[in-house]
C-alpha angles and dihedrals in degrees: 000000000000139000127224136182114223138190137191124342096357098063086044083056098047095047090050089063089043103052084045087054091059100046104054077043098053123009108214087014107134132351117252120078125215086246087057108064084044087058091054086059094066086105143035104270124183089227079069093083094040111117101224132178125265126179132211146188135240092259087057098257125131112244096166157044166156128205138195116198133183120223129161107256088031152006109247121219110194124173116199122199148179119243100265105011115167106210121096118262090226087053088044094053096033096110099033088053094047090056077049089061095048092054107133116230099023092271120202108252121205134182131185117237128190105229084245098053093096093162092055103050083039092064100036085053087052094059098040111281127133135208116258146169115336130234130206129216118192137213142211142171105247084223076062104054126122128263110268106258118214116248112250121283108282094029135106135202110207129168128218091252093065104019104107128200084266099057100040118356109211124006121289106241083048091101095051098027102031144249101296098052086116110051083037082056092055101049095068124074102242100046108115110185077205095073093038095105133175139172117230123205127245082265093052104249117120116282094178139347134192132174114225116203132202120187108202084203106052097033079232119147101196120188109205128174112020122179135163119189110260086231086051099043118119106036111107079265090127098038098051085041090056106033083055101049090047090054092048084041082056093048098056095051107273099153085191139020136214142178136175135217144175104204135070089228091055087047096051084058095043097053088044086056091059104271088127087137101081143178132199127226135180131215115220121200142203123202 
């Protein structure tokens, strides 16, 4: 068993392996999905260049964690481990949380907690943190999915394999996420242009947009992010976006399927869409 730090794309790399590790080893274990932390690379962070511990095993694979990551509002500490490990959680975090205490300006940091995971809250309590709001992710059996809606009259679903300049000109998360989302996409291993969909208006502008994940692995279809324009809010606009991209996530071979959300509204469309199976997490938090 061996530590490395790791930067950049190759830690990106080596979590990957390891939350797919943890799912085909427990099937609700966690929260995060490999398809997650390859989301959170849509954009330049400062945690990029953090050198961060990964562990590994004597056959070379990952089996643990722990991972720093910059947002707006926080800074988010995860640790990620294998069913079993043997190594302390307090060896496994030593040198993310000492890039924690060098924080400049006294940031808020969060982290996200299944109510299960008693290890876990035990040992962030221990360090300050307190528990917060929860949060819900849902589940599905892809077999079990909806029948794909047609957008409204006047609207078009289109995907990044076959949108062309004409049709949509950038890409539609360029505005919140910058200029380079795309390219950052590409760079990681479970992005499918494919399952990038977005309506577009009658006047041709983005009314909603949502990224669909499969993980070949995992047999995981994962939907992250998922928007709809406020002008264009309470048309049927999110319903006929999802129930499409879960369709196109079956087809290509998603065996089930998951999302996550914060809010009771978005709740009320996920579990009509089917995500009726559903865990709690909490978020801890530390001033």
């Amino acid at each position: 068993m061996r530590q490395e730090l790791l930067t950049g794309l190759e830690r990106l790399r080596a979590v990957t392996v390891l939350l797919q590790r943890v799912r085909l080893t427990q099937a609700r274990a966690g929260v995060w999905e490999a398809a997650d932390v390859q989301w959170w690379w849509r954009r330049p962070r400062v945690s990029d260049e953090l050198a961060l511990p990964v562990w590994f095993d004597d056959d070379d694979e990952p089996i643990a964690a722990a991972l720093l990551t910059e947002w707006p509002h926080a800074w988010w500490l995860d640790i990620i481990r294998v069913c079993g490990i043997t190594v302390t959680l307090d060896d496994l975090v030593a040198p993310a949380w000492a890039h924690v205490e060098r924080l400049q300006g006294s940031p808020v940091i969060e982290t996200m907690i299944p109510a299960d995971d008693v290890e876990l809250g035990t040992w962030f309590a221990g360090r300050g943190f307190a528990a917060g709001r929860e949060v819900w992710s849902g589940w599905q059996p892809a077999a079990n999915r909806p029948a794909v809606a047609p957008v409204p009259t006047g609207y078009e679903l289109v995907d990044r394999a076959v949108r062309d300049a004409d049709a949509a000109p950038g890409h539609p998360m360029v505005s919140r996420n910058g200029a380079d989302v795309e390219a950052r996409l590409r760079q990681t291993t479970l992005y499918d242009p494919r399952l990038d969909l977005a309506v577009l208006a009658p006047d041709g502008s983005v009314a909603g947009y949502a990224l669909f994940w499969r993980d070949p692995v995992t047999g995981i279809g994962l939907v992250e992010p998922v928007r709809v324009e406020d002008e264009h809010s309470g048309r049927g606009i999110g319903y006929a976006m999802i129930s499409a991209g879960l369709d196109r996530l079956a087809t290509a071979g998603a065996t089930t399927l998951k999302i996550g959300w914060e809010s009771d509204r978005a709740g009320e469309l996920y579990t009509r869409v089917g995500f009726t199976d559903v865990d709690i997490l909490t978020i801890y938090r530390r001033e």
